[in-house]
N, C-alpha and C positions, 0 to 999 in steps of 0.2 A: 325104649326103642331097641329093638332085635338088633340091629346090623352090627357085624364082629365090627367092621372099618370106625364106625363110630364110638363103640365100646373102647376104642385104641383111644379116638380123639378125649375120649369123657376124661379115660383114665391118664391119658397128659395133662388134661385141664386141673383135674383133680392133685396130681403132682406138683404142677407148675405151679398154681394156685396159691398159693402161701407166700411166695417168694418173691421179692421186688427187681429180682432180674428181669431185663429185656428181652421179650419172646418176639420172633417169626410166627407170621400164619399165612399160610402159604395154600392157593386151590383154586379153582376156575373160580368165574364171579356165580355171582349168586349162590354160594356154598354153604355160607352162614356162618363168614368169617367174621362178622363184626358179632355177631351172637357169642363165641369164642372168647372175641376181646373183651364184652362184660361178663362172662362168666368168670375168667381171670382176673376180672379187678373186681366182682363181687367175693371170691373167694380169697381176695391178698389182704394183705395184713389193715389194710385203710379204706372197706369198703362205703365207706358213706363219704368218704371223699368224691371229687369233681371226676366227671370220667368226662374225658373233653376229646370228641372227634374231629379230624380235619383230614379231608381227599386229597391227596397230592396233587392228583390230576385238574382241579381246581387252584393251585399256585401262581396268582399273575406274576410272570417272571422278574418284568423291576420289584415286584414287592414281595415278593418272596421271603427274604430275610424279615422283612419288615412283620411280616404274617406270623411267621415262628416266632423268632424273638421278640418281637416289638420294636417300636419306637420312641425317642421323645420328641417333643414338640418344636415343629421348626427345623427336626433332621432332613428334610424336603418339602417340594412345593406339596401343599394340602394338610400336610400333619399340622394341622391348626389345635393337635392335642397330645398328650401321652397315650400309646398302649403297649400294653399287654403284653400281645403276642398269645400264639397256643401253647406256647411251653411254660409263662408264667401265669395263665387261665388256668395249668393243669395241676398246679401247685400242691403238693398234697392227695395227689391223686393219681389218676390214671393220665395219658396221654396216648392216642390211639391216632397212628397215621396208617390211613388206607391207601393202596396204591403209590408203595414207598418206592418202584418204582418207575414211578415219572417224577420224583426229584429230581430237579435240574443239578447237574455234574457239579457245578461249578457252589452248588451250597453243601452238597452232601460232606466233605472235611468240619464245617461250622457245625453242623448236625452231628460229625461223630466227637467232636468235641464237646459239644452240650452232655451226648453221652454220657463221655466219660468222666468231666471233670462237674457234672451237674452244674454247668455257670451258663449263663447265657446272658448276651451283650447287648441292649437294643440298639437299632442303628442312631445315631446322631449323639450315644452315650461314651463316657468314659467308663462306667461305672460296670464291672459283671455284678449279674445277684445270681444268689443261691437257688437251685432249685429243687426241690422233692419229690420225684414224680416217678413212675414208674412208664419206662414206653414199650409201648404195643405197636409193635408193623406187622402190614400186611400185603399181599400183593397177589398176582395171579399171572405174572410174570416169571419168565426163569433168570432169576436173578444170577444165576452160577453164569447164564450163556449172555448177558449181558456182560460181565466182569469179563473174561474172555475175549467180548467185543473192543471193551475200553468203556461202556455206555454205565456201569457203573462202579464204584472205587473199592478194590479186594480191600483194605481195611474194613470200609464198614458194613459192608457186606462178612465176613465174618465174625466181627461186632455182632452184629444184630442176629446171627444165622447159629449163633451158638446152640443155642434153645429156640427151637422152631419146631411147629406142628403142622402138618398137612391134612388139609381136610377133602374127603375124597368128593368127586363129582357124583350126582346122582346114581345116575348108570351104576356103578359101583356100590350102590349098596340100596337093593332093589328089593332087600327084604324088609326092610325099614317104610315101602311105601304104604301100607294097608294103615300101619301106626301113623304114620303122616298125614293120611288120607285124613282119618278120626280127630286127629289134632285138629286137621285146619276148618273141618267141619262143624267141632266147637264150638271151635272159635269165629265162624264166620254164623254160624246159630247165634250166639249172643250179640255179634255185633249188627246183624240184621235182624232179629228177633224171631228167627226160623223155629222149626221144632222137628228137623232132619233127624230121625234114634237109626236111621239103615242105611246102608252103603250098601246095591246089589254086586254079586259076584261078579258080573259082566265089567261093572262102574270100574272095579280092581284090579283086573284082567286090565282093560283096557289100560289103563295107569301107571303100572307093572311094565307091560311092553314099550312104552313110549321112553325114549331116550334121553329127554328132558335136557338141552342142548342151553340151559337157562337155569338148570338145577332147581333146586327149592325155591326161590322167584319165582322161576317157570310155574313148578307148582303151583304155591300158595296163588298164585293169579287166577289157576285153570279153576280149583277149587272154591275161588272166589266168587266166579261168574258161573259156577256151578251151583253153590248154594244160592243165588239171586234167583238165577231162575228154575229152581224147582218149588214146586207150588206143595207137595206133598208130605210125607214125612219119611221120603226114601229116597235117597240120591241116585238114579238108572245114569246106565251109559248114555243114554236120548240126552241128560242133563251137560255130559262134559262138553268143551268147543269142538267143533265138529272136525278138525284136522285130528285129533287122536281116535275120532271112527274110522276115518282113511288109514293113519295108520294100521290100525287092529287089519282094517281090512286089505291091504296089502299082505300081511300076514299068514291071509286066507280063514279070517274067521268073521263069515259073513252073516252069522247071525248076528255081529255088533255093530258090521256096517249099516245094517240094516236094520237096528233096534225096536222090539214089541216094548208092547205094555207091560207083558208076565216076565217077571223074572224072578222066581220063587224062592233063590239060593241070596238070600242077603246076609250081612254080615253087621250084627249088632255096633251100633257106634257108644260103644262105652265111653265114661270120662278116660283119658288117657293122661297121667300127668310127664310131663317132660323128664325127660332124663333127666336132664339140665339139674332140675329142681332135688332129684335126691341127691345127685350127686354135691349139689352146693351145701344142704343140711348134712349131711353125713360130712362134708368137711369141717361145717361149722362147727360141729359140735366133737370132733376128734380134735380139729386145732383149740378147742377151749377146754378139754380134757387134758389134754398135752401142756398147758398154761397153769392149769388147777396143779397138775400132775408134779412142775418144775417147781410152783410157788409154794409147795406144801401146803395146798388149800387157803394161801391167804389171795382171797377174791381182788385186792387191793391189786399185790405184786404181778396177778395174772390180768389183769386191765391192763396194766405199763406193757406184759410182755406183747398183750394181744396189738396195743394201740388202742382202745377204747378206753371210756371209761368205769368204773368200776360199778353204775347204775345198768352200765348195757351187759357187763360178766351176771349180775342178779339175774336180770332179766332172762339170758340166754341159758342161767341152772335152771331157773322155773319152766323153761321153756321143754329143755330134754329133762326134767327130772332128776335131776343129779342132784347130789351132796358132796362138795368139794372137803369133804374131811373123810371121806370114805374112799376116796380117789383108788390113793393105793391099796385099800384094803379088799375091796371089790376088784377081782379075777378078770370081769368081762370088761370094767372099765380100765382096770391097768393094764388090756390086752389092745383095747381100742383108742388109747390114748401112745402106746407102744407104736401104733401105724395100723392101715388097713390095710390086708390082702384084697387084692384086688383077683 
């Protein structure tokens, strides 16, 4: 994907990544913030651990704590059993809250305390447990102008705001749509069984201009009910929902308001793979160079350092081709085990 905006986001991703610190992600909805938060828990240190989602905005107020933390059995009417909670569901893994804020006021201190001191209490417990987890917020809220208000707590708001990525609205990176375009058409090929290979210029144009007020949601929707109903093996402008003709044509380009059969200027829909995707190999395979690198090639010590185990370090040399006893002797891998330029 072309767009410089998102080149910014990959290359946070790619930083962040590794690291069991609490990230911010921050951007209108539909942005592809939850996309972000498994990219950062695919590329931390415990990717096949639990990546465990929960909406804020979805929090019944009395049960709120109960929801996070847990409970035990008998702490109130209904708990006819022990739970959980999504913070010890997340145990060893990711923990991803969306729409951090509409956290109600009055739990957000218990939240920066699980934070910080990684313990959490269920309700009707004496007991704190340990927890291991790495959290992911997110929001599409200005958390600064909330704080401000009183509506949410400067602690953990700058808690959480330390390490934060913002991911931009469509609009903003308009060069990335023609790449999006191919992606979703893909992928919406194999999942209806289409055989779409062109996207005409008109279809692009049109696409391009549209504001996308829903971002990549928006999108992937338009695109979806685009690829249903094209019968052919070229996606025309005729094919998009009929409000981005109006658009186009407000614009004053009434040849798409008005869309033919011909439209001769198409654009090959090649496989496109996701950014996403190299960017997670290319860390994969720098953080286990970097492990090989520190262990002096014993595949054992760099398991421990990675957090796996020493059958998935095999796996991952055979994978890139490596010899971890040549680590340091080889130039290009003691360069890329050093760090990438980005």
């Amino acid at each position: 994907m072309r767009s410089a905006n998102m080149r910014r986001v990959l290359k946070m991703v790619q930083r962040l990544g590794p690291y069991k610190a609490s990230v911010l992600i921050h951007g209108e909805s539909g942005t592809g913030k939850e996309l972000v938060a498994r990219a950062l828990h695919t590329l931390g240190p415990v990717p096949k651990g639990p990546f465990v989602t929960f909406n804020c905005s979805n929090l019944v107020e009395s049960l709120a704590e109960s929801q996070l933390f847990g409970h035990v059995r008998g702490a109130f009417t209904d708990a006819r059993e022990d739970s959980l909670g999504y913070f010890r569901s997340a145990n060893g893994g990711t923990l991803f809250l969306d729409e951090i804020g509409e956290l109600p006021l009055r739990l957000q201190p218990k939240l920066l305390r699980a934070v910080e001191t990684h313990e959490v209490q269920p309700v009707g417990s004496a007991h704190s447990y340990k927890v291991d987890i790495r959290l992911i917020a997110a929001t599409n809220r200005d958390l600064r102008a909330m704080v401000k208000a009183g509506e949410f707590r400067d602690d953990l708001y700058y808690r959480l705001s330390a390490t934060a990525i913002l991911v931009p609205p469509l609009r903003e990176r308009r060069d990335a749509i023609e790449a999006l375009a191919v992606h979703f058409t893909e992928h919406y090929n194999r999942l209806f069984g289409k055989q779409i290979r062109f996207l005409s210029r008109r279809a692009i144009a049109a696409l391009s201009a549209y504001d996308w007020p829903g971002n990549v949601r928006e999108f992937a929707h338009a695109m979806q009910s685009a690829v249903m109903l094209t019968d052919s093996d070229r996606l025309c402008v005729r094919d998009l929902p009929e409000h981005l003709w109006h658009h186009e044509a407000m614009n004053g380009d009434s040849m798409v308001a008005e869309p033919t059969f011909e439209e001769p200027e198409v654009a090959t829909a090649q496989p496109v793979r996701f950014s996403l995707d190299e960017v997670i190999n290319k860390a994969s395979r720098t953080a286990l160079l970097r492990a090989l690198r520190e262990a002096g090639g014993n595949c054992h010590r760099a398991a421990q350092l990675l957090g796996v185990s020493r059958y998935t370090v095999y796996r991952m040399i055979a994978r890139y081709g490596l010899a971890p006893n040549r680590v340091r002797q080889n130039p290009e891998l003691h360069a890329l085990a050093g760090g990438v330029k980005a």
